[in-house]
N, C-alpha and C positions, 0 to 999 in steps of 0.2 A: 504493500500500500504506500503511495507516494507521499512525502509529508507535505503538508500545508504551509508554502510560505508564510512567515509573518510580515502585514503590511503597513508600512510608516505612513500610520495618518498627517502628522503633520508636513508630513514630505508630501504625502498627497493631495493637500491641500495648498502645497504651494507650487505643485506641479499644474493642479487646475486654474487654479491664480493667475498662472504663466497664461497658458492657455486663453481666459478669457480678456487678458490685456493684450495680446497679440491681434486678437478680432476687433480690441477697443481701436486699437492703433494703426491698423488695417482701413477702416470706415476713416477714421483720420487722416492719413494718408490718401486714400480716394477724395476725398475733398477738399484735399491741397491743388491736387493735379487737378481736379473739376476748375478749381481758383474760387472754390468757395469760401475756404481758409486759406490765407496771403502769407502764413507762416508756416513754415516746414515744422510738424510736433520732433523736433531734437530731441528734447528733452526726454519726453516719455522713451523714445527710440533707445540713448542712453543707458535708461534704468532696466530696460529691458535687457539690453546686453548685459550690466551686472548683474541681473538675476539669475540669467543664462550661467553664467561664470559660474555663482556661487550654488545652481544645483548641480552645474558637472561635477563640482570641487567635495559635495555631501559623498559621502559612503554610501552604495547604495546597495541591496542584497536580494531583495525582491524584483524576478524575473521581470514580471508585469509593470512594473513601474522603471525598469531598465531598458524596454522595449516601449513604453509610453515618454521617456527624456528624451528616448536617438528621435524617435518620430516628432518631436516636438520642436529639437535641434534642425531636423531635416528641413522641416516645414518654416522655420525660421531663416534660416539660410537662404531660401527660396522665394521669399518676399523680402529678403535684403536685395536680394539682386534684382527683382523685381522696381521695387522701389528707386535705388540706383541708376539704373536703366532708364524710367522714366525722368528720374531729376538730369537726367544727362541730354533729353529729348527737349524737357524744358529750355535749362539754360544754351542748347543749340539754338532754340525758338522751333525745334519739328516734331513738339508734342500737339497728337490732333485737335486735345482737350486745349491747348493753349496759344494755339496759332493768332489767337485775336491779339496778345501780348507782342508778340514777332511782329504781328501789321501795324502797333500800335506806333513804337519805335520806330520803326519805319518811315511812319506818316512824321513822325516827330524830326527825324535825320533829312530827310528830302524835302522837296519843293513842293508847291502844290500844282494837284494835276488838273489838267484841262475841265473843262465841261463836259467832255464825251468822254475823256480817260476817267474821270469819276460816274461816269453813269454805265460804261461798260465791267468796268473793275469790281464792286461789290458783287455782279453778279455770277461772273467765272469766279469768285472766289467762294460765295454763296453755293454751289453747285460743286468746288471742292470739297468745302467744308463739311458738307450733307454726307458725299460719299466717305471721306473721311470718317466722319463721325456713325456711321453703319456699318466699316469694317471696324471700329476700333469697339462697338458692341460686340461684336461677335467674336473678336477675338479677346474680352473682357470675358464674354460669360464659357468660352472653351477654355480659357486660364483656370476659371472657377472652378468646369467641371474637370479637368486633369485634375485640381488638386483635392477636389473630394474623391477622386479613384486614387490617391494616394500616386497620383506619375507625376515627373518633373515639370515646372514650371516654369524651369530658365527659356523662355523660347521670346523670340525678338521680333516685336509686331512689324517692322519693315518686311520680313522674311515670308510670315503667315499672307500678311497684306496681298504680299506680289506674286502667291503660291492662292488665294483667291481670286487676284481679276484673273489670273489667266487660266483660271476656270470657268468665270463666268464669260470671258469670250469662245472658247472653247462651246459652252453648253449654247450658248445663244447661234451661235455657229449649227451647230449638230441642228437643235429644235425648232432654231429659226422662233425664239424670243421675243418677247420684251424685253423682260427682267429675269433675276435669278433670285432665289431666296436660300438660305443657308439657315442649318438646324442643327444642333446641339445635341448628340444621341450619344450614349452609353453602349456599349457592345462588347460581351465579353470583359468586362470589368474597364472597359479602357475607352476614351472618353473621343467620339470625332465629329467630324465637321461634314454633313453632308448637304451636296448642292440640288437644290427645288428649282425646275424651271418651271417660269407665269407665263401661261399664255393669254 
């Protein structure tokens, strides 16, 4: 008969602690990049990493709670780099959430445009913005569901992006189109992206 680990409730309680400050900080960070919040949460980001530090650093001895830190570690790592990635898109100015920033500047650096260069201009960008902002749904909620099947998330939306249009030319092509719609499905435990053509 196998023994019963003993379980460190206080360790458990600060393993789930971790846990639900990571989700707090997450929604946080999603609303930097939206430009909801104008300030990066540093701080919290910080205290998270000490925390990290000081549960690698506990003794730990129960399997279960050994195998709940690596996956915890995993998933934190994973939205560092996440996070990273995007601040790096920001201060480029080629995050799609923050392009109005990029134009903003812009307007601020240069001359002012014509009559007709102002009245064409809003709308090619209008029309980038849109599609922008439809792959960068869909590759926000395929991030999502990869990390609830527990798969990695390091994946770089320039990449996904340009591995979508050239599907949705491809299918428009094949079906003779309008439009494509893309869907979010689960499959054998592993998270993808498949393309809907609208007729």
């Amino acid at each position: 008969m196998a023994r019963r680990e003993k379980i460190d409730r206080v360790f458990q309680q600060r393993l789930d602690e971790f846990e639900r400050r990571i989700f707090v900080l997450k929604i946080e960070y999603e609303k930097h990049f939206s430009g909801i919040e104008q300030i990066e949460p540093l701080r919290d980001r910080d205290e998270l990493r000490r925390m990290l530090r000081e549960l690698q650093q506990t003794p730990i001895t129960n399997t279960a709670q050994k195998h709940k830190l690596r996956s915890l570690r995993a998933r934190w790592n994973s939205m560092e780099m996440y996070w990273q990635r995007n601040l790096v898109m920001i201060e480029r100015g080629t995050h799609p959430k923050m392009k109005f920033r990029a134009r903003l500047a812009e307007r601020r650096r240069g001359t002012p445009a014509s009559p007709t260069a102002r009245a064409e201009r809003p709308q090619r960008l209008s029309a980038e913005e849109r599609e922008d902002q439809a792959y960068q749904a869909v590759f926000d909620k395929y991030v999502e569901t990869r990390e609830r099947c527990g798969q990695t998330t390091d994946l770089a939306f320039d990449s996904v992006r340009d591995v979508l249009k050239k599907q949705v030319r491809t299918i428009k092509s094949r079906y003779r189109c309008k439009a494509v719609k893309f869907k979010i499905t689960v499959e054998d435990g592993k998270a993808k992206v498949k393309a809907v053509p609208l007729r």
